[in-house]
Biopython code that builds the backbone (N, CA, C, O; Angstrom):
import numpy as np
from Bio.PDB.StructureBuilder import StructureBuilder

atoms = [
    (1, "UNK", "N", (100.868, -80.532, -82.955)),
    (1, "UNK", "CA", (99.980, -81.069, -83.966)),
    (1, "UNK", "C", (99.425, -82.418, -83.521)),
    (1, "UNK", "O", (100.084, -83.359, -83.080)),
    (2, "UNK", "N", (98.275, -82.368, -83.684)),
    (2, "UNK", "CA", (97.447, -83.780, -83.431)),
    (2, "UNK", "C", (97.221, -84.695, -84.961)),
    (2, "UNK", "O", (96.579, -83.884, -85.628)),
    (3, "UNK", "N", (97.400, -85.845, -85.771)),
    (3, "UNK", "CA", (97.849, -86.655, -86.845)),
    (3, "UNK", "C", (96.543, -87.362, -86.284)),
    (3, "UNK", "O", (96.319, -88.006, -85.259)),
    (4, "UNK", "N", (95.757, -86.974, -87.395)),
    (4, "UNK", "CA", (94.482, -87.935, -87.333)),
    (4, "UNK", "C", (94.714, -88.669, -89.196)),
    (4, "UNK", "O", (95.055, -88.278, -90.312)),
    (5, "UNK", "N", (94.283, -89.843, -88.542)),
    (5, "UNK", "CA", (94.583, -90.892, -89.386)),
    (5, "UNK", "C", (92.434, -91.675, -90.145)),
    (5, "UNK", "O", (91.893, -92.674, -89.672)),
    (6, "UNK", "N", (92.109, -91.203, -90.747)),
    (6, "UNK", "CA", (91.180, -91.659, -90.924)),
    (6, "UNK", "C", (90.526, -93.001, -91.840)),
    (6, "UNK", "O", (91.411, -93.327, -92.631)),
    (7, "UNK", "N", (89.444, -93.794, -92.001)),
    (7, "UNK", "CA", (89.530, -94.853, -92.658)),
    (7, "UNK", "C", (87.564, -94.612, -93.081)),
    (7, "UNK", "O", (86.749, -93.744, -92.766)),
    (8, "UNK", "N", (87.477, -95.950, -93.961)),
    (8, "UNK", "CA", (86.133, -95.656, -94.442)),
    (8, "UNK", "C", (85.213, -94.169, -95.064)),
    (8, "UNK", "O", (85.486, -93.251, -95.838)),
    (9, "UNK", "N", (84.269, -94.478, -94.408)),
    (9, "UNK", "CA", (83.711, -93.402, -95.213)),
    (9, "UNK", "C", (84.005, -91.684, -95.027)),
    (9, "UNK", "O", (83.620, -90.752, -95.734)),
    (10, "UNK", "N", (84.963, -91.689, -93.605)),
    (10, "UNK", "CA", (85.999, -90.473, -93.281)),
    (10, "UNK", "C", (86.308, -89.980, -94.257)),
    (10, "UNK", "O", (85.782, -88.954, -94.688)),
    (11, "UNK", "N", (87.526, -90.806, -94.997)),
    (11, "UNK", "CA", (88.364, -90.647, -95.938)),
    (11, "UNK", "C", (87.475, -90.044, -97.060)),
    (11, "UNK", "O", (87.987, -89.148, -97.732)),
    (12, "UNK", "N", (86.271, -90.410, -97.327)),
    (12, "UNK", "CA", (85.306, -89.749, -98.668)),
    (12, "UNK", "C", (85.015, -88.626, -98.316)),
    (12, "UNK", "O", (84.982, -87.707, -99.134)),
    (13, "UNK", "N", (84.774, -88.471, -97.189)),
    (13, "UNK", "CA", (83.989, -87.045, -96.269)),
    (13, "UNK", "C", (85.278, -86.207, -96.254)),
    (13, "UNK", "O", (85.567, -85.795, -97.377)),
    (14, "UNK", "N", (85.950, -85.922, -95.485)),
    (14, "UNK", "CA", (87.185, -85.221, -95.568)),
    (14, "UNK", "C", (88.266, -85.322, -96.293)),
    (14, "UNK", "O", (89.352, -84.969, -95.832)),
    (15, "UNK", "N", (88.133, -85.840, -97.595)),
    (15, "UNK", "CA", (88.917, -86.127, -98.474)),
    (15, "UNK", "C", (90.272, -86.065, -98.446)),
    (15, "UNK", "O", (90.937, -85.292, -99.135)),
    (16, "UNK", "N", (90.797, -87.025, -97.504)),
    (16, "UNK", "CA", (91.709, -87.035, -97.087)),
    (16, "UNK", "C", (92.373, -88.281, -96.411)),
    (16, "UNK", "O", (91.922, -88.149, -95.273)),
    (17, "UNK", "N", (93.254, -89.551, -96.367)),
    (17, "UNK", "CA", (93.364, -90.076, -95.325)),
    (17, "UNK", "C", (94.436, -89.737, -94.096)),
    (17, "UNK", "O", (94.827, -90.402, -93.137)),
    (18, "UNK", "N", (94.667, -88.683, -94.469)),
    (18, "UNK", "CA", (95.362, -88.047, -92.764)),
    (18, "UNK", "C", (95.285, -86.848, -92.806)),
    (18, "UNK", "O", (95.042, -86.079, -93.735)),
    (19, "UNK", "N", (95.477, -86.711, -91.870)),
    (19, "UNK", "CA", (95.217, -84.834, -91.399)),
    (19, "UNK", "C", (95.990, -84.756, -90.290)),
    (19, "UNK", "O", (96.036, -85.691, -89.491)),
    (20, "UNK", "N", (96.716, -83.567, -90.117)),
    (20, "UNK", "CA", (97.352, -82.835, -88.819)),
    (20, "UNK", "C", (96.792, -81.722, -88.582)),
    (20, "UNK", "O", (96.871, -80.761, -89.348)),
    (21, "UNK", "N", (96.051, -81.725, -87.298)),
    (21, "UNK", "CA", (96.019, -80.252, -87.073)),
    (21, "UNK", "C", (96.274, -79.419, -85.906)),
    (21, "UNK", "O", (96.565, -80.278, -85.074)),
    (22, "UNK", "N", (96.344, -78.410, -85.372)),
    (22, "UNK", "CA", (96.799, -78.051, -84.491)),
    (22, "UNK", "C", (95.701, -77.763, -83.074)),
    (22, "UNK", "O", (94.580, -77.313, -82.838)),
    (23, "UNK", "N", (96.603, -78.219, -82.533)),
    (23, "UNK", "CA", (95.181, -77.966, -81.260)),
    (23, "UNK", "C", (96.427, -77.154, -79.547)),
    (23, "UNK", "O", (97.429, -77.599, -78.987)),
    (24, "UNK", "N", (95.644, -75.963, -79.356)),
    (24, "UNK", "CA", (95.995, -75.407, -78.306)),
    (24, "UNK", "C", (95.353, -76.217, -77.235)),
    (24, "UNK", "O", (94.226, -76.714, -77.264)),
    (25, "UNK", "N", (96.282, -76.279, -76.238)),
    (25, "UNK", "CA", (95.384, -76.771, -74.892)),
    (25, "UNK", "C", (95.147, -78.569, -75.265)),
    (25, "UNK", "O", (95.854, -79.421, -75.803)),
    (26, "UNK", "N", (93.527, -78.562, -74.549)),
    (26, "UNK", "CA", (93.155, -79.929, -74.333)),
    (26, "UNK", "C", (91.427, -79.611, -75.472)),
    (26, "UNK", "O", (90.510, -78.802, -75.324)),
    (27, "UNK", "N", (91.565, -80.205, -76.049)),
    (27, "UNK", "CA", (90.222, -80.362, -76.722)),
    (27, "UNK", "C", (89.953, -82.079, -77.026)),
    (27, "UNK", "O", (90.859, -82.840, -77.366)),
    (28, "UNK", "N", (88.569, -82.475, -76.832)),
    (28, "UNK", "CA", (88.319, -83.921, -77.045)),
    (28, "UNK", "C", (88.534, -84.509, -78.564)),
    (28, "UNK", "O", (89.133, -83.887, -79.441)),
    (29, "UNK", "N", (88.058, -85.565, -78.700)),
    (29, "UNK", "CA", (88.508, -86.063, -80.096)),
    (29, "UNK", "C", (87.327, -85.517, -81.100)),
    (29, "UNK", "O", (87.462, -84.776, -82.073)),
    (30, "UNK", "N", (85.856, -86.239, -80.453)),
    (30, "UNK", "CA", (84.807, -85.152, -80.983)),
    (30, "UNK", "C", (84.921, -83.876, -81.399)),
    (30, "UNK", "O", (84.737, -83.573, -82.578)),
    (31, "UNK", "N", (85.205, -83.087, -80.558)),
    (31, "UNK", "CA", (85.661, -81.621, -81.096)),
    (31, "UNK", "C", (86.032, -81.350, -82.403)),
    (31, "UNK", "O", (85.394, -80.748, -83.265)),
    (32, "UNK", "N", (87.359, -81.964, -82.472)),
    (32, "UNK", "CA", (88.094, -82.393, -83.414)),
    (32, "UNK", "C", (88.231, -82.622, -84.354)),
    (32, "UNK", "O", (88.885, -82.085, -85.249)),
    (33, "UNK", "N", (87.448, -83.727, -84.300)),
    (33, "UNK", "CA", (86.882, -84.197, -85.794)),
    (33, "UNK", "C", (85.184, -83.873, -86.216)),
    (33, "UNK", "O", (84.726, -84.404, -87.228)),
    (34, "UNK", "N", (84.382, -83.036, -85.419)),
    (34, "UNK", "CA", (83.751, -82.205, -86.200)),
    (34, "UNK", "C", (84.096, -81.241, -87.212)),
    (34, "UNK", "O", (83.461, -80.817, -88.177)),
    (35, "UNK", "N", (85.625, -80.909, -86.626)),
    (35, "UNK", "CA", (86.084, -79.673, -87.086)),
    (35, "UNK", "C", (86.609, -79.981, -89.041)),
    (35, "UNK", "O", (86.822, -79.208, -89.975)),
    (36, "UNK", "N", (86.628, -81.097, -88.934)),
    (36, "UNK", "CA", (87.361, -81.869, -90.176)),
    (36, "UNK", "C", (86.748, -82.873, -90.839)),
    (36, "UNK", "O", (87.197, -83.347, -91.883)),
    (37, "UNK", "N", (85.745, -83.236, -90.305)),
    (37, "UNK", "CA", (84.752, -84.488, -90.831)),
    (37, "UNK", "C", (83.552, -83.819, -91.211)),
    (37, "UNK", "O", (83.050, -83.347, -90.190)),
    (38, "UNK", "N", (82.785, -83.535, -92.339)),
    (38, "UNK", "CA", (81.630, -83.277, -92.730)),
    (38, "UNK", "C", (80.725, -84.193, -91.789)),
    (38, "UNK", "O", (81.156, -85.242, -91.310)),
    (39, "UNK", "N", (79.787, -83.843, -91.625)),
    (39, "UNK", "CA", (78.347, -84.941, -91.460)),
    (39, "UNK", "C", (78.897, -86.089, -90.523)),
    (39, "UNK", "O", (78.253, -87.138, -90.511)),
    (40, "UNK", "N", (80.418, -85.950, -89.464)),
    (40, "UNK", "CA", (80.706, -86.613, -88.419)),
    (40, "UNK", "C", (79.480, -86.848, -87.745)),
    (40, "UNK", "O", (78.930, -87.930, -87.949)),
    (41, "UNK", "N", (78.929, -85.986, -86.940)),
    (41, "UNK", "CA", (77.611, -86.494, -86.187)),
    (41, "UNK", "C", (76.200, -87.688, -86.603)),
    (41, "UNK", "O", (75.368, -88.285, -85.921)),
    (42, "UNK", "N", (76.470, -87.617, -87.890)),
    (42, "UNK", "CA", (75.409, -88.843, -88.214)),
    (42, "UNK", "C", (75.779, -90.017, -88.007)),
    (42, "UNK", "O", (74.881, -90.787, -87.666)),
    (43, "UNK", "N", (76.908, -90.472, -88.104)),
    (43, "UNK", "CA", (78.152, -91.525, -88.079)),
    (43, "UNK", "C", (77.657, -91.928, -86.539)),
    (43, "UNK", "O", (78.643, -91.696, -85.839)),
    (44, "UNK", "N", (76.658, -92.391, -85.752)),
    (44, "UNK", "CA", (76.948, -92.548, -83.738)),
    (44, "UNK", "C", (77.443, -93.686, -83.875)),
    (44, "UNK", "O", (77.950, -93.767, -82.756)),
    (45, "UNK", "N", (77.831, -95.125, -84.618)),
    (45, "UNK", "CA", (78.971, -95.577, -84.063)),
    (45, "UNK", "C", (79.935, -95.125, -84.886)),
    (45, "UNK", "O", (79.742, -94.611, -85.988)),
    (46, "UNK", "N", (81.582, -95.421, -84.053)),
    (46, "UNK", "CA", (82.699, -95.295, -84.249)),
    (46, "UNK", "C", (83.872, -95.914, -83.648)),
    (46, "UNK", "O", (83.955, -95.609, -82.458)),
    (47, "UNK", "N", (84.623, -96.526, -83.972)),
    (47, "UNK", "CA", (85.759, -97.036, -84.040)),
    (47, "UNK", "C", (86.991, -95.701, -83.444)),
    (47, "UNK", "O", (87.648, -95.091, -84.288)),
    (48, "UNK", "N", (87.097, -95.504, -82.455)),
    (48, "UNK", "CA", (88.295, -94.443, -82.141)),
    (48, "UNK", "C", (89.260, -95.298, -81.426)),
    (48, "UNK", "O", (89.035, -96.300, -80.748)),
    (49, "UNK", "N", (90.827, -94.483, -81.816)),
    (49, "UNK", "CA", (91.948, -95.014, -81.167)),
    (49, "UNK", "C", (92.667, -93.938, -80.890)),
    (49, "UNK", "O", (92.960, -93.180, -81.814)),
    (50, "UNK", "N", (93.122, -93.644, -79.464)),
    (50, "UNK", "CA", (94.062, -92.634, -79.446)),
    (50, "UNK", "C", (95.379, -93.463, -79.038)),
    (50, "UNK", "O", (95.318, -94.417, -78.263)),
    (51, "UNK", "N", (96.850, -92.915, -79.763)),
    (51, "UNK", "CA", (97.646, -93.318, -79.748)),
    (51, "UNK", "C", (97.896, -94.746, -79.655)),
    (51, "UNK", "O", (99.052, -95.060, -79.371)),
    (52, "UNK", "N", (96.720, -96.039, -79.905)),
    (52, "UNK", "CA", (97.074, -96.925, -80.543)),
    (52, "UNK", "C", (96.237, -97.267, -79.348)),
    (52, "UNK", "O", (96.561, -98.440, -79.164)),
    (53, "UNK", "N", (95.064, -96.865, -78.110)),
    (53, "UNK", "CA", (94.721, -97.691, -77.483)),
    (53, "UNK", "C", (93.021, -97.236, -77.920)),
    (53, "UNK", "O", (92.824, -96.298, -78.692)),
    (54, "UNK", "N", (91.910, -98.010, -77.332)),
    (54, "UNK", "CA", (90.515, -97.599, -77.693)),
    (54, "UNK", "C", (90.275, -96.553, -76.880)),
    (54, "UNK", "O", (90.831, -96.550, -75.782)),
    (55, "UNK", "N", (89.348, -95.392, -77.277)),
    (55, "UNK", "CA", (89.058, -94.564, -76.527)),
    (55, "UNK", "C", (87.795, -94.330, -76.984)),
    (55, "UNK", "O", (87.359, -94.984, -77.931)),
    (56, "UNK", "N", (86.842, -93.093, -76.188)),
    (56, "UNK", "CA", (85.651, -92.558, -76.661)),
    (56, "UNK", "C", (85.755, -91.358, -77.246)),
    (56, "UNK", "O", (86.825, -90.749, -77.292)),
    (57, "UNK", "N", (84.441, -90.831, -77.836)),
    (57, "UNK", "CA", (84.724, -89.340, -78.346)),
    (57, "UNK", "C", (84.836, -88.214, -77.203)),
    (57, "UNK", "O", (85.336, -87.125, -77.487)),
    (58, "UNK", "N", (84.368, -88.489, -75.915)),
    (58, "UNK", "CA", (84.549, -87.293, -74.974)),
    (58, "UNK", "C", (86.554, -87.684, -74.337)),
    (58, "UNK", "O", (87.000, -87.257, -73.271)),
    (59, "UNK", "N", (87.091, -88.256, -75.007)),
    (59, "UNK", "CA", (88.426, -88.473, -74.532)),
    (59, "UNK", "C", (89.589, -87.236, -74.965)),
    (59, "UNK", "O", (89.794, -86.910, -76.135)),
    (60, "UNK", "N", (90.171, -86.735, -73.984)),
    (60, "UNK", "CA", (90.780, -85.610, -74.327)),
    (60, "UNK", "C", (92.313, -85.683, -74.933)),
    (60, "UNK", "O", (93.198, -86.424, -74.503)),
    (61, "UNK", "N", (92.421, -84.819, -75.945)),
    (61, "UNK", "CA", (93.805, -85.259, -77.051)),
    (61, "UNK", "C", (94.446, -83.867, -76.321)),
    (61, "UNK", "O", (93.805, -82.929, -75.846)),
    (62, "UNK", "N", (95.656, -84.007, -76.374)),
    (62, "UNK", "CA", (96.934, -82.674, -76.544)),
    (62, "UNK", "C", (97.762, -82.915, -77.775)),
    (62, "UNK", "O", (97.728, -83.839, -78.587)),
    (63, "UNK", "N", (98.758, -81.489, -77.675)),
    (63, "UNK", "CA", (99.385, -82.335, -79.240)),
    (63, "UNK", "C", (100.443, -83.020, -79.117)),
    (63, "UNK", "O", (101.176, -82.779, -78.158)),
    (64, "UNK", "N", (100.800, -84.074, -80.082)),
    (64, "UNK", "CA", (101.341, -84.907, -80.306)),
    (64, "UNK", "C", (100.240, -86.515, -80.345)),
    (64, "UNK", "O", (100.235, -87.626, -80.876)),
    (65, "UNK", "N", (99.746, -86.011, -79.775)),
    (65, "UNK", "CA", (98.386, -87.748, -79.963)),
    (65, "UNK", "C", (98.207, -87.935, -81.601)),
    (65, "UNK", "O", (98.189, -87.126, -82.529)),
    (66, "UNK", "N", (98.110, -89.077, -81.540)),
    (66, "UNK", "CA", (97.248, -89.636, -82.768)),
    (66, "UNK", "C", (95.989, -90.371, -82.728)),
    (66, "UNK", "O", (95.935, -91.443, -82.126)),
    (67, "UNK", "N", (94.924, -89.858, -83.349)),
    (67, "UNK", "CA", (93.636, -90.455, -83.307)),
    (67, "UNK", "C", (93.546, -91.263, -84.554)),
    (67, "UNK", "O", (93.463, -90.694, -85.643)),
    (68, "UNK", "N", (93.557, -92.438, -84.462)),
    (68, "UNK", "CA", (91.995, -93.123, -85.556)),
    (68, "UNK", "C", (91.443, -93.286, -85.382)),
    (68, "UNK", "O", (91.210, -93.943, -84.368)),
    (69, "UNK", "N", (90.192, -92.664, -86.575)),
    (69, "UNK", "CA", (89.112, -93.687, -86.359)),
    (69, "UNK", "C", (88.264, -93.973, -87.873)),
    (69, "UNK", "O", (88.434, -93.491, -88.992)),
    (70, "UNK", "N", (87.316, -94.953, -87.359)),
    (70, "UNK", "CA", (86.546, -95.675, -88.452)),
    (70, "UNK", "C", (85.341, -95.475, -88.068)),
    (70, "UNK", "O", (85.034, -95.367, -86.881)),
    (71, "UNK", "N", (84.300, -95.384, -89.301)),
    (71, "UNK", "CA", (82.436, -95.710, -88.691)),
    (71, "UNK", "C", (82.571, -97.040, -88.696)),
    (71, "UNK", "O", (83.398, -97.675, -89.351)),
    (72, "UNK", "N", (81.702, -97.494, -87.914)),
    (72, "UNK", "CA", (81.559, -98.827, -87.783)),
    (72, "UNK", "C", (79.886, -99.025, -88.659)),
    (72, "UNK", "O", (78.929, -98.317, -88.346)),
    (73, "UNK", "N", (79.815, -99.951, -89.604)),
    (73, "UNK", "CA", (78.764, -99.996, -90.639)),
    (73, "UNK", "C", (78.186, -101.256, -90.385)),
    (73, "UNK", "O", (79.055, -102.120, -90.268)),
    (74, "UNK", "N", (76.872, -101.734, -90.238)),
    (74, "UNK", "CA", (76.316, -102.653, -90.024)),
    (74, "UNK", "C", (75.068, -102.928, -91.225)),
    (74, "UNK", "O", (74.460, -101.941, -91.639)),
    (75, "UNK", "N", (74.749, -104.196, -91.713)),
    (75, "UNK", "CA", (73.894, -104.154, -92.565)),
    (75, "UNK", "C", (73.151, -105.509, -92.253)),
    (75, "UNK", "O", (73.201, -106.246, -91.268)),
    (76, "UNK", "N", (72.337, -105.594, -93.615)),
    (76, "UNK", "CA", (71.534, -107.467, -93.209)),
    (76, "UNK", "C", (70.879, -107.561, -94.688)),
    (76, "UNK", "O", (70.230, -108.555, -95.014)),
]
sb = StructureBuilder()
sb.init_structure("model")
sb.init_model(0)
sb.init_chain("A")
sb.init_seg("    ")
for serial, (resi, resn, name, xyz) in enumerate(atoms, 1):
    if name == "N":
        sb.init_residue(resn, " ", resi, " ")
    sb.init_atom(name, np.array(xyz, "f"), 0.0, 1.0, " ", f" {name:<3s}", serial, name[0])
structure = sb.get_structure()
């Protein structure tokens, strides 16, 4: 099981602030959290952490990883 930990507007979208899910093999974090995040793709920045260090969305999870992440929101 991969323990995705989500924050911001995640948490409204996938109504949820954590999720486990299972992943065979190697799949990226993107993958991933398309699979569980509504309307993930509109979100292009993001805040990702796998297992507590920064990573990108093409970064590849197995199970036992933990991902967070956050949109990163900018205004003026």
């Amino acid at each position: 099981m991969v323990r995705i930990r989500l924050m911001g507007a995640f948490v409204h979208l996938a109504k949820a602030r954590e999720l486990h899910v299972k992943v065979d093999g190697k799949k990226t974090v993107d993958e991933i959290l398309r699979e569980v995040i509504p309307r993930y793709d509109e979100f292009h920045d993001k805040i990702i952490m796998i297992n507590g260090h920064p990573a990108r969305g093409d970064a590849e999870v197995t199970d036992g990883d933990e991902i967070k992440v956050m949109p990163v929101l900018s205004g003026g």
